[in-house]
C-alpha positions as CSV (number, residue, x, y, z in Angstrom):
1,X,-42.1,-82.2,52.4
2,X,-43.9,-81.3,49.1
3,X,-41.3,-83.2,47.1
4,X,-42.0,-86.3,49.3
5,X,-45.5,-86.6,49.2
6,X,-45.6,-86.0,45.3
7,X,-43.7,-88.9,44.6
8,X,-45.9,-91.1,46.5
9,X,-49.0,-89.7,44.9
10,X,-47.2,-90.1,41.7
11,X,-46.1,-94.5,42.9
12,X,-49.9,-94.5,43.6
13,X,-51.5,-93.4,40.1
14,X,-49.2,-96.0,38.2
15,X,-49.7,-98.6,40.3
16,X,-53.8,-97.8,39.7
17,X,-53.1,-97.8,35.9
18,X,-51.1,-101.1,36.7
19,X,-53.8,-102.7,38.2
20,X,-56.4,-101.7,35.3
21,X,-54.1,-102.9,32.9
22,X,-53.9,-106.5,34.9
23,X,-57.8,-106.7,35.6
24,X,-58.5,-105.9,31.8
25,X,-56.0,-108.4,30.0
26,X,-57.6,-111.0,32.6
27,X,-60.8,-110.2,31.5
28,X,-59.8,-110.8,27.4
29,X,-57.9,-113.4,27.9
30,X,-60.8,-115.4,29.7
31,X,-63.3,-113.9,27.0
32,X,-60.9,-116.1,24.3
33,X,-60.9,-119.0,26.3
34,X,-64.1,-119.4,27.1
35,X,-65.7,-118.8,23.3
36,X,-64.5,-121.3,20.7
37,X,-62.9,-120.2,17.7
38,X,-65.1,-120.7,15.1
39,X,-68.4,-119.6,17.3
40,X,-66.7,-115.6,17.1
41,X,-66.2,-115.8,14.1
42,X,-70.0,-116.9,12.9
43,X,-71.1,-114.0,14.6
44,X,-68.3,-111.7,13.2
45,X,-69.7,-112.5,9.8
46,X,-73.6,-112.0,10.7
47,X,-72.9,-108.8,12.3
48,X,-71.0,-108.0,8.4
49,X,-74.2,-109.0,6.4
50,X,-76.4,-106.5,8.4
């Protein structure tokens, strides 16, 4: 009975961590899209001159 239920406690936290993983490369990925190129990298370079 133990055995059982551990494995589907174990399925459940990688499928969490799966799930995370998805929602946060979603999230990047429409963070690059939506800013142009050239507008990052103005701001990479005035947040190196302070």
């Amino acid at each position: 009975m133990t055995s059982d239920n551990t494995i589907w406690y174990v399925l459940a936290v990688l499928g969490l961590i799966y799930l995370i993983i998805l929602f946060r490369n979603r999230k990047a990925t429409k963070r690059r899209k939506s800013r142009k190129f050239m507008e990052g990298k103005r701001q990479r370079d005035k947040n190196n001159e302070h």
